[in-house]
N, CA, C and O of each residue as an XYZ file, in Angstrom:
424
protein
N     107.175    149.144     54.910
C     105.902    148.546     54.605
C     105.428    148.984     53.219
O     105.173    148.220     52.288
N     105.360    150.092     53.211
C     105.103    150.554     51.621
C     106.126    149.965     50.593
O     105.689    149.633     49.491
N     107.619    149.793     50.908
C     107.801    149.036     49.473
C     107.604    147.726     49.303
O     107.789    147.054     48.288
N     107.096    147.301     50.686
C     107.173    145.503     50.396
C     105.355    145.984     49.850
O     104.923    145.129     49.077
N     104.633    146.793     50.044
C     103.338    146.769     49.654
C     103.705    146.538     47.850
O     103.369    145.639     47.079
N     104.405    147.592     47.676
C     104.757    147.987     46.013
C     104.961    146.722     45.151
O     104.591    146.331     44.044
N     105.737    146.254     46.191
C     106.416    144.617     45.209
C     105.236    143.691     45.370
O     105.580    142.533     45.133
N     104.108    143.791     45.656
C     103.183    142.605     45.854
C     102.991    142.166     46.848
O     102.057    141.364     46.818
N     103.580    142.334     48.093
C     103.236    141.218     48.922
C     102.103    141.776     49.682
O     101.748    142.951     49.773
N     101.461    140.412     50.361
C     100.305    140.393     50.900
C     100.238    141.180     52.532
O     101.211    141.026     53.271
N      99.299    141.830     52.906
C      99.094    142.998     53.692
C      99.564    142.297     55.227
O      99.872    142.952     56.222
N      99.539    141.277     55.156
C      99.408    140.518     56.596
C     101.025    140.346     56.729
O     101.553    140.749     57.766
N     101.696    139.852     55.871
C     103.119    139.875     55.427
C     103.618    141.292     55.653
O     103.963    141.729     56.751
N     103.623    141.900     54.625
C     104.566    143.472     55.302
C     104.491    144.038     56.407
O     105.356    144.585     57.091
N     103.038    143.833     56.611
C     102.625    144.492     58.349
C     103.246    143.863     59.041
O     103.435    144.504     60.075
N     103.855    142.607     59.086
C     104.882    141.653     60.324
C     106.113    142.333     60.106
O     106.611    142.799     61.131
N     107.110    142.624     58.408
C     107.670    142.869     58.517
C     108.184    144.141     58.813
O     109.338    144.246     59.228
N     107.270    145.381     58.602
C     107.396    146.302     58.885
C     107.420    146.267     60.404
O     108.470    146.841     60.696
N     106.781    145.876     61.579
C     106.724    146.110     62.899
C     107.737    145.273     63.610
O     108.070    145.564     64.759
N     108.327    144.073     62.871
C     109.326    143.355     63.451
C     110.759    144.662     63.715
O     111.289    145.066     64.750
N     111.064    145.111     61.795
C     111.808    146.099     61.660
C     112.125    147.274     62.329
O     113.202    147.855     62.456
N     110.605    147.621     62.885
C     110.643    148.821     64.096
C     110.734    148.434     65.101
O     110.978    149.219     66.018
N     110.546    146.797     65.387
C     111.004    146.926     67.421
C     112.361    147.207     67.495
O     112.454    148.170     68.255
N     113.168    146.964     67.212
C     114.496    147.260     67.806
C     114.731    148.740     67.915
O     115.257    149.228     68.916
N     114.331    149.468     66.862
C     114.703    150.916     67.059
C     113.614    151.508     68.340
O     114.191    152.227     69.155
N     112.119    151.280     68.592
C     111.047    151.647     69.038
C     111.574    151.313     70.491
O     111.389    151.968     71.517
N     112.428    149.879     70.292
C     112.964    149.707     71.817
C     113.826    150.743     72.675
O     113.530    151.367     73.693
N     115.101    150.708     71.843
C     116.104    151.879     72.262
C     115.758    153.567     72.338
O     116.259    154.451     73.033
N     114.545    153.605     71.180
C     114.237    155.307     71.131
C     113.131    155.499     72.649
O     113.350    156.141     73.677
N     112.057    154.751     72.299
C     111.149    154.921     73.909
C     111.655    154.463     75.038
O     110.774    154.450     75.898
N     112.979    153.963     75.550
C     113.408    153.343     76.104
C     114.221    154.297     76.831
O     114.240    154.406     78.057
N     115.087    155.180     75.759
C     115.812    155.839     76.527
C     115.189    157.457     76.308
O     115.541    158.156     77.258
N     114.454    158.130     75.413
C     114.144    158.971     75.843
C     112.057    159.326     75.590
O     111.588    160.453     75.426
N     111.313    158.152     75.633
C     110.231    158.252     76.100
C     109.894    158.061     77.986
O     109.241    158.711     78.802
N     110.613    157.005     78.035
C     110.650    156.386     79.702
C     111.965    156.104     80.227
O     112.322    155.158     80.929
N     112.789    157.315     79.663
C     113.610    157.568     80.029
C     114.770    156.256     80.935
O     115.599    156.565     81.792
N     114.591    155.318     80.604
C     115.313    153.980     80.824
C     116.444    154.368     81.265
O     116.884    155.298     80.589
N     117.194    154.016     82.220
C     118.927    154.271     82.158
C     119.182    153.276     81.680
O     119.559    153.597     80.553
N     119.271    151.685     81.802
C     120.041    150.243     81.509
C     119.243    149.724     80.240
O     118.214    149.174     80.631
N     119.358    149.704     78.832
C     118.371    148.414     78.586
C     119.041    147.304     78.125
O     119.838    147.170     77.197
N     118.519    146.417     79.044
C     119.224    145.306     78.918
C     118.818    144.013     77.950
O     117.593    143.893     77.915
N     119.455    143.100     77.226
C     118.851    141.831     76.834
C     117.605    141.617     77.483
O     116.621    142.019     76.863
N     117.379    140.976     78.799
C     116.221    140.369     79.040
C     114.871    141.618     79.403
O     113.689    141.384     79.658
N     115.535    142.867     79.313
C     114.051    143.793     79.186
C     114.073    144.084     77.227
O     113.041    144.635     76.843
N     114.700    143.890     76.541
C     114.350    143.522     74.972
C     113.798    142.424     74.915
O     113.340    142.149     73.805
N     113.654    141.607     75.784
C     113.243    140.183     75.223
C     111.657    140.376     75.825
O     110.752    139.713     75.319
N     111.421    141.191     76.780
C     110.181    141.532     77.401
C     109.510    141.819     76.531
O     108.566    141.130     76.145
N     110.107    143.648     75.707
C     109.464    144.278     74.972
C     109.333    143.582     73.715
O     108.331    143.835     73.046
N     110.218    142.703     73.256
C     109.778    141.697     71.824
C     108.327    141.303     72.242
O     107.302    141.699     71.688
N     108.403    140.496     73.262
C     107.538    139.506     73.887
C     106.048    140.397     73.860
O     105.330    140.198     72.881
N     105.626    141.260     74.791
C     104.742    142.016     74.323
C     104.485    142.769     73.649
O     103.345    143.194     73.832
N     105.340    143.490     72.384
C     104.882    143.762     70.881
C     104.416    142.629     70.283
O     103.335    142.702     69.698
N     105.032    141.561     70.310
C     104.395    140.401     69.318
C     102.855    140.052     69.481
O     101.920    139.835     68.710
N     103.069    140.109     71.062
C     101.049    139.810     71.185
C     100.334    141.003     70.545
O      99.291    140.952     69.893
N     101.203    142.287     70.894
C     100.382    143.561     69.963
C     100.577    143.094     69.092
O      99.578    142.404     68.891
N     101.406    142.919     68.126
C     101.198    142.658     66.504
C     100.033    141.599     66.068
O      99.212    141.678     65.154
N     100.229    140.685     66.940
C      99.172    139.282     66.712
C      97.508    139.936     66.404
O      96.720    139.882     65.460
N      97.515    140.487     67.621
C      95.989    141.443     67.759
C      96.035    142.043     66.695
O      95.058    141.760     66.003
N      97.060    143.102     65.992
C      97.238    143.859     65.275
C      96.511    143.295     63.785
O      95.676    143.927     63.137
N      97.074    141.923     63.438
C      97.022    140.906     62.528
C      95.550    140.433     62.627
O      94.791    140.470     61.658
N      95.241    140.048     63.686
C      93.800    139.556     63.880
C      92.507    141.008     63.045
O      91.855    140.903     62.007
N      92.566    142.018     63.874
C      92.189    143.135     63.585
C      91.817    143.555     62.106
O      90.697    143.677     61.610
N      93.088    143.748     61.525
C      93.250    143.529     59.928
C      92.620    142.578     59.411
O      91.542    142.937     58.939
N      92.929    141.135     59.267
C      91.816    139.974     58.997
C      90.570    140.504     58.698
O      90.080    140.917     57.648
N      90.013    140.374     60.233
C      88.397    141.096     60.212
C      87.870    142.155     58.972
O      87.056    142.126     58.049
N      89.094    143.331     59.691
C      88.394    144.133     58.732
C      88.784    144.133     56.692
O      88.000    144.561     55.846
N      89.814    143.684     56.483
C      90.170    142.911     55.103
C      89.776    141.973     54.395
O      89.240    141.873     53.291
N      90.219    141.079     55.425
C      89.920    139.643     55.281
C      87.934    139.200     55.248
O      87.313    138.325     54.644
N      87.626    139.967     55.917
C      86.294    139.438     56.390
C      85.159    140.150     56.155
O      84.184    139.601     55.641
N      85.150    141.817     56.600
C      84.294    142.851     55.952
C      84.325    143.424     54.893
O      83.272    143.860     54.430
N      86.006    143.650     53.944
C      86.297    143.623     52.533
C      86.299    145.201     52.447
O      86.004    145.954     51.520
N      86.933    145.548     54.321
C      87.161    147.106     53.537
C      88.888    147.313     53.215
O      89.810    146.573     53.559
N      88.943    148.806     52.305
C      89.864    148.686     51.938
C      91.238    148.326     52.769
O      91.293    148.428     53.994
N      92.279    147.917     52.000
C      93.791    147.303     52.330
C      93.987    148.711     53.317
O      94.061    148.563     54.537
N      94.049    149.810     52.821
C      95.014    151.051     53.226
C      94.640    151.828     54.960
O      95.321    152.419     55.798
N      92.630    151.245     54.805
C      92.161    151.932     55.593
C      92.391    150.278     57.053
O      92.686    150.457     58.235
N      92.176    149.128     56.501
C      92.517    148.343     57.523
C      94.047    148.312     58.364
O      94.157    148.092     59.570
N      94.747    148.482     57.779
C      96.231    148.129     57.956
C      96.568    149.627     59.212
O      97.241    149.567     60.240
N      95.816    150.867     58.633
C      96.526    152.413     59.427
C      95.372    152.120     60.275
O      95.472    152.879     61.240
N      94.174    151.293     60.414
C      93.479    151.353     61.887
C      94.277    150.530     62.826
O      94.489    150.837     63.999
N      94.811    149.197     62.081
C      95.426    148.275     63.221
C      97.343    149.237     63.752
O      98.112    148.736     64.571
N      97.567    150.322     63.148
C      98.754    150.763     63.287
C      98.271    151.781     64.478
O      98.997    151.923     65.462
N      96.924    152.544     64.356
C      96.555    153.296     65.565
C      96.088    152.316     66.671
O      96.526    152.527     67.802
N      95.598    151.703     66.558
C      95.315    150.905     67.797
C      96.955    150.129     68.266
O      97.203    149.945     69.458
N      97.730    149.825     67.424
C      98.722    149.157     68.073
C      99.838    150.340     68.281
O     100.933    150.003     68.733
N      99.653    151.375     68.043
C     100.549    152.284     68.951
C      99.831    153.056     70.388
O     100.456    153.463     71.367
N      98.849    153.089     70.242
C      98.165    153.431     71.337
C      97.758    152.291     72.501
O      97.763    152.704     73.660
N      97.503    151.274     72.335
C      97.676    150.339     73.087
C      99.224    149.804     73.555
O      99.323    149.097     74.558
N     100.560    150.232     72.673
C     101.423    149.574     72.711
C     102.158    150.625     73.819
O     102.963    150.154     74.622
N     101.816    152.187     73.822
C     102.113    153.252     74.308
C     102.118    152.473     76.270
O     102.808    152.282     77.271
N     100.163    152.239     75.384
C      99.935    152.120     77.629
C     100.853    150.398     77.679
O     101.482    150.397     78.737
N     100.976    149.716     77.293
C     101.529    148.486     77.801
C     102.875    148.686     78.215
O     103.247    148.517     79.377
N     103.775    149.123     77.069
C     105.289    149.380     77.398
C     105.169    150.312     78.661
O     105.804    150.036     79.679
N     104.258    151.545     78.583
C     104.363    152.209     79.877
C     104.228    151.219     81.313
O     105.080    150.688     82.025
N     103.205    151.243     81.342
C     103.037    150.472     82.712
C     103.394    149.314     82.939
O     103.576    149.057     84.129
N     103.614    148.262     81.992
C     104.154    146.847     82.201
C     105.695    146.371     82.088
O     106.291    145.746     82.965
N     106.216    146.771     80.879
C     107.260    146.396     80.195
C     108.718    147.499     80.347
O     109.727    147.041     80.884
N     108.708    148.623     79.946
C     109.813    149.901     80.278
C     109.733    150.531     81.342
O     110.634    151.262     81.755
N     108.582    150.322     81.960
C     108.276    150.961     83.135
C     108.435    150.630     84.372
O     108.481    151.532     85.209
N     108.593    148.814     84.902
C     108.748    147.948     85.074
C     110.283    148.404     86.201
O     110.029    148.432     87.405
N     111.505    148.674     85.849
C     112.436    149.009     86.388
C     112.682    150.245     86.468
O     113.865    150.552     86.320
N     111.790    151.241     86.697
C     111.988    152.534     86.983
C     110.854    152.838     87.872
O     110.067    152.042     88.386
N     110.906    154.281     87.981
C     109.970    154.852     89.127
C     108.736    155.629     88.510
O     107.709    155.939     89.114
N     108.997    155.843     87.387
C     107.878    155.879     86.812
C     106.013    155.873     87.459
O     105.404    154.838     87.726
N     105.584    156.923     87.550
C     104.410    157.028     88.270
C     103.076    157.355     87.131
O     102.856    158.286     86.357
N     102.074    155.625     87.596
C     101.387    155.322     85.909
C     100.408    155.339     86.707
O      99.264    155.170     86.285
């Protein structure tokens, strides 16, 4: 995210590409040793795509507001929508999405 910031591009842009870039790793690392996953399979990646993207969307919306709309700074909008979308993304994958095929007690 910071070098696509460097080269110009617009905040709404890197923030997609930066969080697209981290699902795949965010999948396999919390997967197998946050919630300890034994199998992950295609269609539980296609889960966890599926509900990061609505986090990111929110994520995107969020930013807007506060960028786009209240005109505070780029640096301070972008690391609020990154705490709210790891902390919200924490409880969703837990209880909905990785958690889902295990025994996990939420």
């Amino acid at each position: 995210m910071a070098a696509c910031r460097y080269i110009g591009m617009n905040y709404m842009l890197y923030t997609m590409v930066g969080y697209f870039v981290g699902f795949a790793s965010s999948f396999v690392l919390n997967g197998l040793f946050t919630f300890r996953h034994t199998e992950l399979s295609l269609g539980l990646f296609g889960k966890f795509l599926a509900g990061n993207a609505v986090l990111l969307l929110f994520v995107q919306v969020i930013q807007y507001i506060l960028i786009g709309l209240m005109g505070t700074g780029e640096l301070f909008g972008v690391a609020f929508g990154m705490v709210l979308y790891t902390s919200s993304g924490f409880i969703v994958n837990r209880r909905y999405i990785l958690a889902a095929s295990t025994n996990l007690k939420v």
